[in-house]
C-alpha positions, 0 to 999 in steps of 0.5 A: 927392432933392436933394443940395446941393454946397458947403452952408454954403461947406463942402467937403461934399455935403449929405447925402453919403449917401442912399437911392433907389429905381429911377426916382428923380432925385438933383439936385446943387444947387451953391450955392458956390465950385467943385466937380464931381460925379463919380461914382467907386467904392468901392474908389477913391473919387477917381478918376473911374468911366469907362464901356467908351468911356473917358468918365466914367459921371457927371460936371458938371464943375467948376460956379463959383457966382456967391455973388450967385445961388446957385441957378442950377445944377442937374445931375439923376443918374436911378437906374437901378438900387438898386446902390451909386454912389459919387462926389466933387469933383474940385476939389484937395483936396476928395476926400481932404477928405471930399468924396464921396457915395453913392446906396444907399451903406448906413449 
């Protein structure tokens, strides 16, 4: 599954919602600007999900493209299991513009 982040140099995941079965890899194409992908929850979409020793479950960090070579980074996510993950750009703004994906997510 490949999920492009920054397509058509819009503030989007492209697609932001996909299904995935157990051992399956979700990759993050970063094809603009300066965005992260980070995983985050449901009940509080932008907020970075940490694990128990306070360090992010899932997170690139924030990529800057070179528009000249948009195909250089790539960050792979494995599916350990069909539960729901959620996450989003921690970039200002970006989160509360619509910003955020799902991995089993639903319809």
């Amino acid at each position: 599954h490949t999920i492009t982040v920054g397509a058509d140099n819009m503030k989007k995941f492209e697609p932001n919602n996909i299904t995935a079965a157990v051992n399956d890899i979700v990759r993050f194409h970063f094809v603009s600007k300066n965005h992260t992908s980070t995983q985050s929850s449901l009940n509080d979409p932008c907020t970075t999900l940490e694990g128990p020793d306070g360090t992010p479950l899932f997170d690139t960090g924030f990529q800057v493209i070179n528009p000249s070579n948009p195909n250089q980074v790539t960050f792979d996510f494995m599916v350990n299991d069909t539960n729901p993950k959620w996450g989003y750009c921690q970039q200002v703004g970006h989160c509360g513009s619509g910003m955020v994906w799902a991995i089993n997510g639903g319809e």
